[in-house]
ZASEBA-220974 format. One record per residue: residue in one letter; x, y, z of N, C-alpha, C in turn. Coordinates in steps of 0.1 Angstrom, whole numbers, padded with zeros to 4 digits, always signed. Example, Ala and Ser with C-alpha at 12.3 -4.5 7.8 and 13.67 -1.06 7.14 Angstrom:
BEGIN
A+0132-0057+0078+0123-0045+0078+0132-0033+0078;S+0128-0022+0071+0137-0011+0071+0129+0000+0079;
This chain:
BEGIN
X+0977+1341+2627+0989+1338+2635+0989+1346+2648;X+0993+1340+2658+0997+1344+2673+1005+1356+2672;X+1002+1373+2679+1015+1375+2677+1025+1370+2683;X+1023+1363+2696+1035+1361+2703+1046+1352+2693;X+1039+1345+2678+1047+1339+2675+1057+1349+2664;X+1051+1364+2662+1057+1375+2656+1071+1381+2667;X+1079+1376+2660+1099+1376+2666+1092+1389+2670;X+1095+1397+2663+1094+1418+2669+1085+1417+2681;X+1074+1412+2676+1063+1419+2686+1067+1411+2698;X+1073+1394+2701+1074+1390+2710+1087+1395+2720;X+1094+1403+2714+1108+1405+2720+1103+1424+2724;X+1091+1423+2715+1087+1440+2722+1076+1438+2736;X+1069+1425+2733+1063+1420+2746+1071+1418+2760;X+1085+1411+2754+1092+1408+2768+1100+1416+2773;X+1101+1428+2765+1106+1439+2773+1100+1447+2775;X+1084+1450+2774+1077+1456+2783+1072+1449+2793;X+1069+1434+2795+1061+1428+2810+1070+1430+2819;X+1085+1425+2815+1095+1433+2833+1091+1446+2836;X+1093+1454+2827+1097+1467+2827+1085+1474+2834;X+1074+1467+2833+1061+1473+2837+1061+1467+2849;X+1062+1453+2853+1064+1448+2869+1073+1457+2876;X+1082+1463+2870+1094+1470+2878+1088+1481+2881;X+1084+1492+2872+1073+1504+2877+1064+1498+2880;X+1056+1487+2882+1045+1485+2898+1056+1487+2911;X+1067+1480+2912+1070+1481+2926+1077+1499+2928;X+1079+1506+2922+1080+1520+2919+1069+1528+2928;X+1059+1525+2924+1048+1531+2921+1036+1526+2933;X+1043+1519+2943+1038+1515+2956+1050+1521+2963;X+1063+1516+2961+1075+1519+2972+1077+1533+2967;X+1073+1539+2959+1079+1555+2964+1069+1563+2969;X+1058+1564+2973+1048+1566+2982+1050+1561+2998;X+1051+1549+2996+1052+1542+3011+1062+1547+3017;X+1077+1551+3008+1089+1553+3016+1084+1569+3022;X+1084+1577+3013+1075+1590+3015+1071+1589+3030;X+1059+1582+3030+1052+1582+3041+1061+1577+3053;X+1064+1564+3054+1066+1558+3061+1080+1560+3068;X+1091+1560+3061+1102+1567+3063+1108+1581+3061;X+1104+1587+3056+1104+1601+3053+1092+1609+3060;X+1085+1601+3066+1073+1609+3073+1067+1626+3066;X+1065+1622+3053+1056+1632+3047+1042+1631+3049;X+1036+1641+3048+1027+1648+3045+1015+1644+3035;X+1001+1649+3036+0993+1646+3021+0997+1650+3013;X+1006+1665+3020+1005+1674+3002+1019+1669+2998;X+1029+1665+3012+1042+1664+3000+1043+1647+2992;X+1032+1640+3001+1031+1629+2989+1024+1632+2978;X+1014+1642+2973+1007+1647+2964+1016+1653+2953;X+1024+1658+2960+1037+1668+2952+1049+1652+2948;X+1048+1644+2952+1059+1633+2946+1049+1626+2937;X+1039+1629+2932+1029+1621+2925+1032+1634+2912;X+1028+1646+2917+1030+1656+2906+1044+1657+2898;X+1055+1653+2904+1067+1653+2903+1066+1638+2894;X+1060+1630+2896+1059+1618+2882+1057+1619+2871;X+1049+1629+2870+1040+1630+2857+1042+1645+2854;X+1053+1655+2855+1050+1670+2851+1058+1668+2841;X+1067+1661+2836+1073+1661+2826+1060+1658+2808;X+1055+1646+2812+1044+1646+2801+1037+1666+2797;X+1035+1670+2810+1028+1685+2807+1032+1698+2802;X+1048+1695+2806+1059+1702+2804+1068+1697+2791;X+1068+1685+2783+1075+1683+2776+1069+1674+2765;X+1056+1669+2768+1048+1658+2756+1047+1667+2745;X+1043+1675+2743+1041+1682+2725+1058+1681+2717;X+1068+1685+2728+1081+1685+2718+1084+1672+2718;X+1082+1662+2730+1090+1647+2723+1082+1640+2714;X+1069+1645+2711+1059+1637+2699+1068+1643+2684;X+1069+1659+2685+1078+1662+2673+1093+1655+2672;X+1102+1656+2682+1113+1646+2681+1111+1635+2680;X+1099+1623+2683+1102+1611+2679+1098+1614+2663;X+1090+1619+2663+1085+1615+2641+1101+1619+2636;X+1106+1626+2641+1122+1629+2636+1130+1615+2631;X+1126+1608+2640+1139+1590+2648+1134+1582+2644;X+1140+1572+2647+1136+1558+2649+1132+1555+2661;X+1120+1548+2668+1114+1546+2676+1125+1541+2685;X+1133+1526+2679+1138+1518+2690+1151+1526+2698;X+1155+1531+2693+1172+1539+2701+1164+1547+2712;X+1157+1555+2713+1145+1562+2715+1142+1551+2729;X+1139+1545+2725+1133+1535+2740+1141+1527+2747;X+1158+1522+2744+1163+1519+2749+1174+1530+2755;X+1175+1540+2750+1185+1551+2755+1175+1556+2772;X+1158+1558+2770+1150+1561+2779+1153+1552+2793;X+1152+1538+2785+1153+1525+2796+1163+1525+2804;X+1179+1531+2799+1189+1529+2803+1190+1542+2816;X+1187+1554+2813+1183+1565+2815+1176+1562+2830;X+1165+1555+2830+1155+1556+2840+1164+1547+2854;X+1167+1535+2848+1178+1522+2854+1185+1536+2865;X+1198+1543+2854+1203+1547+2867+1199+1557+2876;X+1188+1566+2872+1184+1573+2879+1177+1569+2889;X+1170+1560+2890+1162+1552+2900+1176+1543+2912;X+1180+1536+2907+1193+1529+2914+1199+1542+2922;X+1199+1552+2924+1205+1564+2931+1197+1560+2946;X+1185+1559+2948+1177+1562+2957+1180+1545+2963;X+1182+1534+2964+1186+1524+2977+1200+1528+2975;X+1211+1535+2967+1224+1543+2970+1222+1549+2980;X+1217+1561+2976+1218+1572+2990+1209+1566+2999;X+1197+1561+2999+1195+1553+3015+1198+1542+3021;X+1209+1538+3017+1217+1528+3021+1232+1538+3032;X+1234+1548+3023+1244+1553+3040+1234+1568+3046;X+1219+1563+3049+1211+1572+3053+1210+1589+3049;X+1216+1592+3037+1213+1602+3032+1205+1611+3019;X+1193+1600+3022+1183+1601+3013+1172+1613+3019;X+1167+1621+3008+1156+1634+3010+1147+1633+3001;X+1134+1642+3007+1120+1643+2998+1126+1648+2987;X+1135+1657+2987+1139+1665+2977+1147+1655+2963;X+1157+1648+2967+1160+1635+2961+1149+1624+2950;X+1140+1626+2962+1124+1616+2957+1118+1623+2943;X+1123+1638+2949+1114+1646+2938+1122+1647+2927;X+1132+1649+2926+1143+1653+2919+1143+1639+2909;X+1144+1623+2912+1143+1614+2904+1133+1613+2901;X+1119+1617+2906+1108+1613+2899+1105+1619+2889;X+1106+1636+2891+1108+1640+2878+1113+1635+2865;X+1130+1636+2866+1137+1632+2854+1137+1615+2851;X+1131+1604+2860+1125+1595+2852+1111+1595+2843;X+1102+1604+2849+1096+1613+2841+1093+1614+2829;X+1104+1623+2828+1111+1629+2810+1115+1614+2807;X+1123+1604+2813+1123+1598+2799+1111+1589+2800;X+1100+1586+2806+1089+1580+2804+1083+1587+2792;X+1080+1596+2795+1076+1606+2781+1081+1600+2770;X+1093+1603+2768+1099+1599+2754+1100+1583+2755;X+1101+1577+2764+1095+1561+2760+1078+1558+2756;X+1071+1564+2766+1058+1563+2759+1048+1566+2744;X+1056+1575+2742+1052+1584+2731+1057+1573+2717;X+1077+1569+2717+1081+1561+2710+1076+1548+2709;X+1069+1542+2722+1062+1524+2718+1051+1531+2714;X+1040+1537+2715+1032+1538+2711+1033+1541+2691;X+1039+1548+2690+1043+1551+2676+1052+1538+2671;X+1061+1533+2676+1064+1518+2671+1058+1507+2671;X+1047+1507+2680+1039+1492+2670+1030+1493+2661;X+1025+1503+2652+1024+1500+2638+1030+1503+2632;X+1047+1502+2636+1058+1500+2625+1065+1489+2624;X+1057+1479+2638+1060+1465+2637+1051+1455+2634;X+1039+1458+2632+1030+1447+2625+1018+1458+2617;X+1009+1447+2611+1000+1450+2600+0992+1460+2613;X+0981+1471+2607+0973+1479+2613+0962+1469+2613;X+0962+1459+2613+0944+1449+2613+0952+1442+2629;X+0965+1443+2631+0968+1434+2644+0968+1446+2657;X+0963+1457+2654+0966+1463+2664+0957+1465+2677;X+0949+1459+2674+0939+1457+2686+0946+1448+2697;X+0950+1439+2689+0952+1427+2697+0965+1429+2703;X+0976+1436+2695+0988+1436+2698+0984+1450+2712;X+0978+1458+2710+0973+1468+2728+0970+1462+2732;X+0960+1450+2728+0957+1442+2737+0970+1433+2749;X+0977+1427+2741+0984+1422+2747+0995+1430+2756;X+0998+1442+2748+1004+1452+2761+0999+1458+2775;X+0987+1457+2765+0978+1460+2785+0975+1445+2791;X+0980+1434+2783+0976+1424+2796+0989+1425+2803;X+1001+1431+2800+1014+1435+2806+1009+1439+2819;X+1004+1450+2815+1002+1465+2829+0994+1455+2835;X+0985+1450+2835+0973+1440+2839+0981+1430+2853;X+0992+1424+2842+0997+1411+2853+1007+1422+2862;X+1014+1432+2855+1021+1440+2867+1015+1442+2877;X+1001+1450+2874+0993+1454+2883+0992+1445+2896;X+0987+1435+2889+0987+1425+2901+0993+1415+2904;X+1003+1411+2901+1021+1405+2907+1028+1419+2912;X+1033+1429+2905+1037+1438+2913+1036+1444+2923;X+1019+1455+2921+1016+1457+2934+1015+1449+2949;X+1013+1436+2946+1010+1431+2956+1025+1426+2962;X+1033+1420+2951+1047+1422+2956+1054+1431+2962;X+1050+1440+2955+1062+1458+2959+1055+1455+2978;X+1040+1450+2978+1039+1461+2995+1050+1450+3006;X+1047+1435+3001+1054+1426+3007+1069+1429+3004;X+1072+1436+2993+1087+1439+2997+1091+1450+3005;X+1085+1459+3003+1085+1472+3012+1086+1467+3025;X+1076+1459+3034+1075+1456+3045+1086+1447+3050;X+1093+1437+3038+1102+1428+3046+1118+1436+3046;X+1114+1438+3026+1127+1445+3026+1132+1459+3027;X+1125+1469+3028+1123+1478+3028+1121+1488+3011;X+1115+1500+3006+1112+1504+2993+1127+1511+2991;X+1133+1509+2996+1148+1512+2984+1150+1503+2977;X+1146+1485+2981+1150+1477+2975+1141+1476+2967;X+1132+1481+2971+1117+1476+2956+1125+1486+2947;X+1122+1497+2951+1127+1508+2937+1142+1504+2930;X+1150+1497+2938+1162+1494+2932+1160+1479+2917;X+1150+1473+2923+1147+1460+2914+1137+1472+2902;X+1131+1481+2902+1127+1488+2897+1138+1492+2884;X+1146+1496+2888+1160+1501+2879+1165+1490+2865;X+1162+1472+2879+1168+1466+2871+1161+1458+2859;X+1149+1464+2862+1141+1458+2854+1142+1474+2840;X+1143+1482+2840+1150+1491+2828+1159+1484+2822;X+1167+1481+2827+1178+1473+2818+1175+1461+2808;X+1167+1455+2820+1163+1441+2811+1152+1447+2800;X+1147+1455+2801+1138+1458+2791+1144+1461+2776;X+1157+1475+2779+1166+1477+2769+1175+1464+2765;X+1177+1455+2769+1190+1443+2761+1176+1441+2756;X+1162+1435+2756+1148+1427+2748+1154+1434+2734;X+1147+1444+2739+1149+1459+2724+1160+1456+2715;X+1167+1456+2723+1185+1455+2716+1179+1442+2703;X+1172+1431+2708+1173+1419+2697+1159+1420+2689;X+1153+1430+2688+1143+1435+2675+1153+1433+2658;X+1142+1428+2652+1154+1425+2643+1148+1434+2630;X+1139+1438+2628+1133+1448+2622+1140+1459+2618;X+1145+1466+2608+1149+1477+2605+1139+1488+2607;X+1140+1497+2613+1130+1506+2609+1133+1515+2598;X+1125+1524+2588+1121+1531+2581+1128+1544+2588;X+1140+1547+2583+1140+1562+2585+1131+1576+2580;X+1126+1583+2587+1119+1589+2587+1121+1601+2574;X+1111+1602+2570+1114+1611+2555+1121+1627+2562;X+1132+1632+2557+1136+1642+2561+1128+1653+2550;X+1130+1666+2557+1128+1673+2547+1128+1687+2554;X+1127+1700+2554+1125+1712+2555+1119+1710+2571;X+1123+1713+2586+1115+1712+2596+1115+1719+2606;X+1105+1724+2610+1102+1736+2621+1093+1732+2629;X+1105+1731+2645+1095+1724+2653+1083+1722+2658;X+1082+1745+2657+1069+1745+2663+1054+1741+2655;X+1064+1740+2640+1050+1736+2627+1047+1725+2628;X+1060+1714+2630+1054+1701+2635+1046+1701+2644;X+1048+1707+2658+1036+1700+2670+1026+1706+2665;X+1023+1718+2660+1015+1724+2656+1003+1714+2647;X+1010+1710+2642+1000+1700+2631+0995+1684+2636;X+1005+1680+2647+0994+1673+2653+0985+1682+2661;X+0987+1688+2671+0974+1692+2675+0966+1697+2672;X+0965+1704+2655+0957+1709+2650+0943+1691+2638;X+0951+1679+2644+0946+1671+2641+0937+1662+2652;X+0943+1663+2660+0938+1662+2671+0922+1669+2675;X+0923+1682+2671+0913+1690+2676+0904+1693+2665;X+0906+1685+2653+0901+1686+2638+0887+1672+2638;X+0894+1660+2644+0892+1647+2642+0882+1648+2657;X+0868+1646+2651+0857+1647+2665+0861+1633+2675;X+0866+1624+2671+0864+1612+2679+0878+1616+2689;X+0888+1613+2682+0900+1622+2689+0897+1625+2698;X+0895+1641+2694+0889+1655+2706+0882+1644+2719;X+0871+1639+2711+0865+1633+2727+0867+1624+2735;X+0881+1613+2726+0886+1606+2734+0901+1614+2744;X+0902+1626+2739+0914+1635+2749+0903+1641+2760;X+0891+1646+2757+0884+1652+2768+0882+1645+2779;X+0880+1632+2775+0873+1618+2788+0884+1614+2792;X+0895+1611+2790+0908+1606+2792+0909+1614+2799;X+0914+1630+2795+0922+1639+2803+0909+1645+2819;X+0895+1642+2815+0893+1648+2830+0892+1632+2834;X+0888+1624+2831+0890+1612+2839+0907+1608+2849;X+0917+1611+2837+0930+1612+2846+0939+1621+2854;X+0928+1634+2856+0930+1645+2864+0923+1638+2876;X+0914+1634+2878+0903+1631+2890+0910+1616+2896;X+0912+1608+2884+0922+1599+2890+0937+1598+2898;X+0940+1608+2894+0957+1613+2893+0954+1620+2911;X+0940+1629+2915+0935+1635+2927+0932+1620+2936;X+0926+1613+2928+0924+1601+2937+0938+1593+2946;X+0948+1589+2934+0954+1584+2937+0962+1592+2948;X+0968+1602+2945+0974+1612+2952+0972+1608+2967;X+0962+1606+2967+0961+1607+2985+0957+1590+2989;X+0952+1585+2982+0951+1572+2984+0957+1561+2996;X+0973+1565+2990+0981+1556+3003+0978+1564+3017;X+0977+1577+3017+0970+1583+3029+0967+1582+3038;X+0953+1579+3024+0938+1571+3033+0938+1558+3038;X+0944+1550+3029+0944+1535+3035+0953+1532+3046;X+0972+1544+3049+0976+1539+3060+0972+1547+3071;X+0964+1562+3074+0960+1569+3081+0943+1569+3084;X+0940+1564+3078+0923+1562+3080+0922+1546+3080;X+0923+1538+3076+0919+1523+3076+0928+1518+3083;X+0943+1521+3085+0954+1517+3092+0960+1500+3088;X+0963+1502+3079+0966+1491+3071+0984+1489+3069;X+0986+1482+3069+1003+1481+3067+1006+1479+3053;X+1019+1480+3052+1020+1478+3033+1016+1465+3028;X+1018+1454+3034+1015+1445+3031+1001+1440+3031;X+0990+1446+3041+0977+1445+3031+0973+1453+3020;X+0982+1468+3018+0976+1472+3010+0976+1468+2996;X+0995+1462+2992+0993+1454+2982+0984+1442+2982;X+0985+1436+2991+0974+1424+2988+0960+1427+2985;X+0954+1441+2991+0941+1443+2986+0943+1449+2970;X+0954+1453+2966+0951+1456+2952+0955+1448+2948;X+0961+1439+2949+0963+1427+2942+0949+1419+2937;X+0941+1422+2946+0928+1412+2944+0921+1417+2938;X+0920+1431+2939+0911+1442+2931+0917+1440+2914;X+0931+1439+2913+0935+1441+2900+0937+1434+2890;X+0928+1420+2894+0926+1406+2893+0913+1412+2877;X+0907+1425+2878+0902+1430+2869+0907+1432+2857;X+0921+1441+2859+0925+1445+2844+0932+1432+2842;X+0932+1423+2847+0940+1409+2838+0927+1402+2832;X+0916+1403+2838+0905+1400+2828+0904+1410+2817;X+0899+1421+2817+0895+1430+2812+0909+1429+2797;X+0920+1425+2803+0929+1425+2790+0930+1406+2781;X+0921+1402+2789+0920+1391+2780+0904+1389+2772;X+0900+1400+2775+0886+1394+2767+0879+1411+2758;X+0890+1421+2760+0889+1436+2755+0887+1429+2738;X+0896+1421+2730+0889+1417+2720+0875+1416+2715;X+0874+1403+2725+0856+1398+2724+0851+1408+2723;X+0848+1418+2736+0841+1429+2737+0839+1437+2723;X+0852+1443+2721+0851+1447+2710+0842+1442+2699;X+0847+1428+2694+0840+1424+2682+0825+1422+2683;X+0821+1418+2698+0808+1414+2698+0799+1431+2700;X+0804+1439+2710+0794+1452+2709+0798+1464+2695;X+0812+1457+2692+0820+1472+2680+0822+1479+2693;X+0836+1487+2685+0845+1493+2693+0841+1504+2701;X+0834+1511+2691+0826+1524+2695+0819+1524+2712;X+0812+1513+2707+0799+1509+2717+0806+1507+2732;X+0816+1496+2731+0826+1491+2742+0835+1504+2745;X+0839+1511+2740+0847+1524+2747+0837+1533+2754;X+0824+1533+2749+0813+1542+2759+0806+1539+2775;X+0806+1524+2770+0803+1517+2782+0811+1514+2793;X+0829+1513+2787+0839+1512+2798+0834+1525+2802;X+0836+1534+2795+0841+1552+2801+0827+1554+2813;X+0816+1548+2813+0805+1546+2822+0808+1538+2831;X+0811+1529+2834+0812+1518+2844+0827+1520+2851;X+0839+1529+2843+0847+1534+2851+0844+1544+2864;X+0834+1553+2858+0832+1561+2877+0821+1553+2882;X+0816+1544+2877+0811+1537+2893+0817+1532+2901;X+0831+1521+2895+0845+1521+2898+0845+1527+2912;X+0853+1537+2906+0856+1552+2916+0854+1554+2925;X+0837+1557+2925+0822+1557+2935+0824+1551+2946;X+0829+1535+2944+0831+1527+2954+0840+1528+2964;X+0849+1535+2957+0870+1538+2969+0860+1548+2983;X+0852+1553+2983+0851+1565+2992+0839+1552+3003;X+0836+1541+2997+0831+1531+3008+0835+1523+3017;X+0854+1527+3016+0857+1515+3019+0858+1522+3038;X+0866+1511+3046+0858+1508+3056+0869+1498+3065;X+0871+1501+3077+0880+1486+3081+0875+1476+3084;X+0880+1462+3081+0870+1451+3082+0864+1448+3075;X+0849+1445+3071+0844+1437+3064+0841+1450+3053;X+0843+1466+3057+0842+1470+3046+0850+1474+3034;X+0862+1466+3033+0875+1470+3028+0867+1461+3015;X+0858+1451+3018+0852+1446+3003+0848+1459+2995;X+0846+1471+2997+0844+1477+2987+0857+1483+2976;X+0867+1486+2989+0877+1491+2976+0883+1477+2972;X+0880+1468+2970+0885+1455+2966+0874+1457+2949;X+0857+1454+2951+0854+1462+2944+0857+1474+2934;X+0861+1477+2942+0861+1496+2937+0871+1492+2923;X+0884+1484+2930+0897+1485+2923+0895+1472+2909;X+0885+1464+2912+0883+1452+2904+0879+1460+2889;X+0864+1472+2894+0858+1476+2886+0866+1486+2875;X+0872+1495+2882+0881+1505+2876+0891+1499+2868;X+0898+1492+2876+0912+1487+2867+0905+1476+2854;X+0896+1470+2857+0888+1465+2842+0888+1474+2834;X+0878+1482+2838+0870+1494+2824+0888+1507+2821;X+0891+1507+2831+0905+1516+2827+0917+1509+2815;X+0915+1491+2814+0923+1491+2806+0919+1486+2795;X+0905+1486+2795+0896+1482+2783+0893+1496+2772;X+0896+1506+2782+0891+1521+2774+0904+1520+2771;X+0916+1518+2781+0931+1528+2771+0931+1517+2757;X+0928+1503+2760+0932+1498+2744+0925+1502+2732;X+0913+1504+2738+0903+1509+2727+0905+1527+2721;X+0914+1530+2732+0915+1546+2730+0926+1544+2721;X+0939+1537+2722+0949+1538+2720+0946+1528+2701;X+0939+1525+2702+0939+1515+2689+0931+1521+2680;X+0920+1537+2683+0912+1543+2679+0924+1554+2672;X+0935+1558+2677+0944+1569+2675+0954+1558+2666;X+0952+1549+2666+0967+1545+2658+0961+1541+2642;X+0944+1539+2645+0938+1537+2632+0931+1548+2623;X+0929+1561+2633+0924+1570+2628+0938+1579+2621;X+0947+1580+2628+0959+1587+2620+0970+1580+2610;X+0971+1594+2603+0982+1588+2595+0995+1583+2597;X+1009+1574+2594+1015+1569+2599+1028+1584+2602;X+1030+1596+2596+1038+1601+2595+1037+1612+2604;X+1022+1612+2615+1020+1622+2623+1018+1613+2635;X+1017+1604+2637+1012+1594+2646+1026+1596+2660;X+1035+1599+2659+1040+1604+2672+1035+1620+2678;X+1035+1626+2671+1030+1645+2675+1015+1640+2677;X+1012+1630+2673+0991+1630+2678+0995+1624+2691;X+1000+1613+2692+1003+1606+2701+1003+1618+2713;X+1016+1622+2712+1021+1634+2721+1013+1642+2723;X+1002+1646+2713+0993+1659+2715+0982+1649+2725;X+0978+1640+2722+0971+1633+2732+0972+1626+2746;X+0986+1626+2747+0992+1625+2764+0992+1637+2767;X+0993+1647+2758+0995+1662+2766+0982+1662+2774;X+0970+1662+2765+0959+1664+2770+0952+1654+2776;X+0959+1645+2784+0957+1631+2793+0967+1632+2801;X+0979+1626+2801+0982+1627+2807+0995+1635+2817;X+0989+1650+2806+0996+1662+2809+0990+1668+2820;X+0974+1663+2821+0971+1669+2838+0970+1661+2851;X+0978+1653+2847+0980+1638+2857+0986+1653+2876;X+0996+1661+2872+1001+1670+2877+0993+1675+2884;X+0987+1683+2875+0978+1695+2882+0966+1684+2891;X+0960+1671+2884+0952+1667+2897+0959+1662+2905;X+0972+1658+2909+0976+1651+2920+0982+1668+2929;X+0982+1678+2927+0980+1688+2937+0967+1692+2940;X+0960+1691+2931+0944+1692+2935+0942+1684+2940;X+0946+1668+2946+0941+1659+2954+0947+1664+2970;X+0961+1671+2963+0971+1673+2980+0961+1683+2988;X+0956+1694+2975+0951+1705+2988+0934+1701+2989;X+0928+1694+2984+0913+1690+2983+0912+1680+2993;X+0928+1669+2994+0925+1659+3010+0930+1668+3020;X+0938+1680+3021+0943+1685+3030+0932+1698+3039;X+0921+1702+3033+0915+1711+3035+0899+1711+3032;X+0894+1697+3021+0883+1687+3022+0876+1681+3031;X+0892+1671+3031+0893+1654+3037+0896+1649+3028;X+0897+1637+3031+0904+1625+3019+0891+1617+3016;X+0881+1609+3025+0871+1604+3019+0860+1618+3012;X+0857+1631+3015+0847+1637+3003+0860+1640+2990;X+0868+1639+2994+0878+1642+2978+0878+1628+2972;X+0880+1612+2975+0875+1604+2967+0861+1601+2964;X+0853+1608+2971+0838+1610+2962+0834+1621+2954;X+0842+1631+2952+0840+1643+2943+0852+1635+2927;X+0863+1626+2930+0863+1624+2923+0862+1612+2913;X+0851+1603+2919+0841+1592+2916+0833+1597+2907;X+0825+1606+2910+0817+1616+2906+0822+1623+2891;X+0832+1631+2892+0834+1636+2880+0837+1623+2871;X+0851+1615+2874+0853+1603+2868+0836+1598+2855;X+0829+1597+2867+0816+1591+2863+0812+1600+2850;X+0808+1614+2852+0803+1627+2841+0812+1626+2831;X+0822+1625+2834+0831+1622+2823+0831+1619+2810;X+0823+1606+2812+0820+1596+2800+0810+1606+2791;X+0803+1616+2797+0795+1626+2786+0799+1633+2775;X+0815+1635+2775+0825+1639+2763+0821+1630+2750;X+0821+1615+2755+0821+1605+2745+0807+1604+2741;X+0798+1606+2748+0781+1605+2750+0779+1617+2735;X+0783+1630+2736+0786+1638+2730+0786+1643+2715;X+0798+1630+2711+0809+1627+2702+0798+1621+2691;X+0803+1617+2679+0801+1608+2668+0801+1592+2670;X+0806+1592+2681+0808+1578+2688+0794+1572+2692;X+0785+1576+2692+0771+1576+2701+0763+1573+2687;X+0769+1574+2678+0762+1569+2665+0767+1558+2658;X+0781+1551+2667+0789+1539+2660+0788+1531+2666;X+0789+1519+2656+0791+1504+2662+0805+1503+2664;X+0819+1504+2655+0828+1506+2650+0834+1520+2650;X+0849+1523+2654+0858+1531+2646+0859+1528+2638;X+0855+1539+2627+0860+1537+2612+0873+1537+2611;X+0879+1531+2598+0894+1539+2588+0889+1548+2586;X+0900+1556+2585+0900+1573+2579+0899+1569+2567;X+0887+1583+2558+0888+1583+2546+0895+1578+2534;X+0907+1587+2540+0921+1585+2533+0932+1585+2545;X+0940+1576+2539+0950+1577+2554+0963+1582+2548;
């Protein structure tokens, strides 16, 4: 059976593909505005990238222990509603010209926190909405979400930036929170209240990450993840930078060159199955984690004019192998753990992914600021690339397949 024809899963699908189109136009317009109208800096667009993502670093170990507490779905729609008005503040205040970096930082943070606790809770609610044999397919289908965001969004957000200006992108951002929460609202699913019993928070986090660091494949899928999304998190950081201060590009090519580049992860999320079945899981997560920093390699070639085919390249290659590894990463963690720890693993595994998203997007501010911007996207091509030696490393190098756990 299709999931889309699974009620839950399809009403969990349709409120994640807005919601993810809405953070693409986010996630172009709050950088552009930064630059463009706010006339910042490398480092203080570096610092509004760190200010995205410090909450995961600062807060992922406790909301993995508070979601195993809950129910997933209140949990993701209280987040949704949460993020809506916080974001909707910023075309407010720059609509009677009283918008600041400080403002930028101030909401990017505390949308943030509740991304955290939204991430943490869908990932721990879809194997409490279908069988564990659908879950390949069901990441699958969430990453062809981020996939078609990727490229309807971005390429939209730059063309709205430019006509309409990024308060309005960020404001359609808000309203796509909402529509995400009413989807939620019509899950018809009861969930399983969570077994109560005797609980101490710090013994909860404690025992996922002592599973985490127990379970060899784990460990090496947080090692490659987390330096690959430190070096990424450096890349990106300065990225819009480089392309409107070195290439001299307006918003509106830049979306359209990632739009064509990102024309990748919409393949890469339609055929991540195949792959799977035909090389085994194992095999397919080693080879994305390799062909991701060649990826990378490429951003530091690009070039005005006829050399902008590389980061067109660059972006086709990456965003393939980037969302072929998170399904296979994310489908490796929801098969290897048990169902009653699977938010605190989860959490112990964004800590250690995407809890240094932070620290490399300041390492990109002061490495473009005192580097350059093109040797800092080839230093982090490079590591990207070495990266994949965690998994080279691992037990993985011996599998065709992720096994089931012994006992689950």
């Amino acid at each position: 059976m299709s999931l889309l024809r699974h009620h839950d899963f399809r009403h969990l699908w349709a409120a994640d593909i807005v919601s993810q189109l809405g953070t693409r136009l986010s996630f172009i317009a709050m950088p552009l505005l930064a630059v463009l109208d706010l006339n910042a800096t490398t480092m203080q667009v570096a610092l509004l990238r760190t200010a995205q993502t410090a909450a995961s670093l600062l807060l992922g170990l406790v909301a993995g222990a508070l979601v195993d507490r809950m129910r997933c779905r209140p949990v993701l729609v209280v987040a949704d509603i949460a993020r809506a008005v916080l974001l909707v503040s910023i075309p407010v205040t720059a609509e009677f010209g009283a918008l600041t970096l400080a403002q930028l930082y101030a909401v990017a943070f505390l949308a943030g926190v509740g991304t955290v606790f939204f991430d943490t809770a869908h990932t721990t609610y879809l194997p409490r909405l279908v069988d564990r044999g659908m879950l390949v397919d069901g990441n699958a289908r969430l990453a062809a979400n981020t996939s078609i965001a990727a490229v309807a969004g971005t390429g939209v957000g730059g063309f709205l930036v430019q006509a309409l200006g990024a308060p309005f992108a960020i404001g359609l951002d808000a309203a796509s929170y909402l529509w995400s929460a009413l989807w939620l609202r019509t899950i018809r699913r009861t969930e399983p209240r969570p077994v109560r019993g005797p609980r101490h928070l710090g013994h909860e986090i404690a025992a996922g990450v002592r599973f985490v660091w127990r379970q060899p494949i784990l460990r090496a899928i947080a090692a490659n993840t987390g330096t690959v999304l430190f070096f990424q998190s450096a890349n990106d950081s300065i990225m819009v930078v480089f392309l409107v201060r070195r290439i001299h590009l307006s918003p509106g090519a830049i979306g359209l060159l990632a739009t064509v580049g990102l024309v990748g992860a919409l393949a890469s999320s339609a055929v991540t199955g195949r792959i799977a079945a035909r090389l085994g899981s194992a095999r397919a997560l080693l080879l994305a984690a390799a062909a991701n920093g060649v990826g990378f390699l490429c951003y530091p070639l690009t070039r005005p004019g006829v050399g902008l085919v590389w980061y067109v390249l660059a972006g086709g290659i990456a965003a393939f192998t980037i969302i072929t590894r998170h399904v296979l990463a994310v489908s490796a963690r929801q098969r290897l753990c048990p169902p009653y720890l699977l938010g605190r693993v989860s959490a112990t595994m964004e800590l250690m992914t995407w809890g240094v998203m932070p620290l490399g997007a300041v390492a990109g501010g002061i490495l473009g600021t005192y580097l350059g911007l093109r040797p800092t996207l080839v230093l982090s091509g490079v590591a990207i690339l070495a990266a994949s030696l965690w998994l080279v490393a691992s037990p993985l190098r011996r599998l065709r397949d992720i096994p089931e756990p012994a006992a689950s």
